[in-house]
Structure formats: structure tokens, C-alpha cells
C-alpha positions in Angstrom: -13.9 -0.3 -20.9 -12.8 -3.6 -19.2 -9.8 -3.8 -17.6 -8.1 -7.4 -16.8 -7.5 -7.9 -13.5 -4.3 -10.5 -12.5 -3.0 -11.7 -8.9 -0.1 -14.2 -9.0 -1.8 -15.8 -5.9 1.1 -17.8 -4.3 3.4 -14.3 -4.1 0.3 -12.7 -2.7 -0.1 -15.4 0.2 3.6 -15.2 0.4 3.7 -11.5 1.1 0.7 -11.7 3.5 2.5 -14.5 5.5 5.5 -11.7 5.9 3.0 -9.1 6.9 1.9 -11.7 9.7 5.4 -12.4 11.1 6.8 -8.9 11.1 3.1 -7.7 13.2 4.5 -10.7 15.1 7.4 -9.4 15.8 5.9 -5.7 16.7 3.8 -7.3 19.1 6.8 -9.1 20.4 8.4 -5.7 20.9 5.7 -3.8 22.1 5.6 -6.8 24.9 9.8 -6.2 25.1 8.8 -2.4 25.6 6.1 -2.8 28.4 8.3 -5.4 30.3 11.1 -2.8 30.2 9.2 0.3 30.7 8.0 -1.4 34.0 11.2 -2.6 35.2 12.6 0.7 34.7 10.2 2.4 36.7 11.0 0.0 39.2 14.3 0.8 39.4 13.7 3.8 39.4 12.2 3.9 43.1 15.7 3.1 44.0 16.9 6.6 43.1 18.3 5.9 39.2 16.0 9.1 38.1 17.4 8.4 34.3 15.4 4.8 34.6 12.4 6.6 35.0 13.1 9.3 32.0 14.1 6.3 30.0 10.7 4.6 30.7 8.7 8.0 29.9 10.6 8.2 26.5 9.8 4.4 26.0 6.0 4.6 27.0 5.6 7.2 24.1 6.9 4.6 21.5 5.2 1.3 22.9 1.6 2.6 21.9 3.0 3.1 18.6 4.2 0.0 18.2 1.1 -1.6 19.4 -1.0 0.3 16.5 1.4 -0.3 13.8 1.2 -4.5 14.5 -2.3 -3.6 14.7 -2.1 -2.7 10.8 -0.5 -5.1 9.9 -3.3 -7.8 11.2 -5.3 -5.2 9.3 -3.5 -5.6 6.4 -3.7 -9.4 6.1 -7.4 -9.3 6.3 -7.4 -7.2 3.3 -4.7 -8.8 1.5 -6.6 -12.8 2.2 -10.4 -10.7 1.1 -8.8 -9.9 -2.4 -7.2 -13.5 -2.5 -10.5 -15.3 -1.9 -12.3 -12.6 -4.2 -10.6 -12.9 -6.7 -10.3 -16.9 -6.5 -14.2 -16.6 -6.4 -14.2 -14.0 -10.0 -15.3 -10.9 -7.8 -13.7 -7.8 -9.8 -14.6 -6.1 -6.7 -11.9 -7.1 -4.2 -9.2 -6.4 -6.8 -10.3 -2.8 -6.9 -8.6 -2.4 -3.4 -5.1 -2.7 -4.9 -6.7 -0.4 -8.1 -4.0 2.5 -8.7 
């Protein structure tokens, strides 16, 4: 039983274009974190001991960050290989989105 696949390919491209800016702006913030986390350890040589439990609290969410803009640079790649299999008739890539 054949099932018709459809991808409204300009609301795709759209959505994968706002996958790209918002890992943009993780990375952006994961760079905002590491700056921070730094300059707060920093400080923190200067006797302000709740700069440096600041920075240990931040240094647990920066790597997260990191993996989650990571994803989303995943995510494009998957979301431009269904585009260009389905522009090229291959059922295949649209089984990724397959419910």
C-alpha cells in the first residue's frame, strides 16, 4: 500500500533556516558562558568566593549548551537531506519525518 508523500518545500527551508540561527545563537551563548565563566574565576582570585561558585554552576550549563547547538547543526543536515531527496523522487528521505 502506497502512501503519498508531500513537503511544502519553501516552509521546510524556512524552518531549517530557524534551526540555523537559533544553534547560532546557542553557540553565541555558550561563547557568552565561557567568556563569563573565565572572568569569574578571575575574580575570584581576588577573594569574591561567590564568583567562583557562580562559575562552577555556569561550567555545568555551558557544555550543554554547546551539545544542544550541536543538534541543531545536526538537525539541518537532516532537514536539507529530505529536501534534496525528495526534490530528487527518493521516498526514502521522507521516511525520516514518517510518524
Amino acid at each position: 500500500m502506497a502512501t503519498e508523500v508531500y513537503m511544502d518545500i519553501p516552509r521546510v527551508e524556512a524552518m531549517g533556516k530557524r534551526f540555523k540561527q537559533f544553534g547560532d545563537v546557542l553557540e553565541t551563548i555558550a561563547k557568552v558562558l565561557k567568556t563569563t565563566i573565565t572572568i569569574l574565576k578571575a575574580t575570584a582570585l581576588f577573594g569574591m568566593i561567590g564568583n567562583y561558585a557562580l562559575a562552577a554552576y555556569l561550567e555545568r550549563i555551558e557544555p550543554k549548551v554547546r551539545r544542544m547547538a550541536a543538534k541543531m547543526d545536526e538537525l539541518i543536515g537532516d532537514i536539507n537531506g529530505a529536501i534534496k531527496a525528495y526534490r530528487d523522487g527518493d521516498n526514502s528521505g521522507s521516511q525520516r519525518f514518517a510518524g
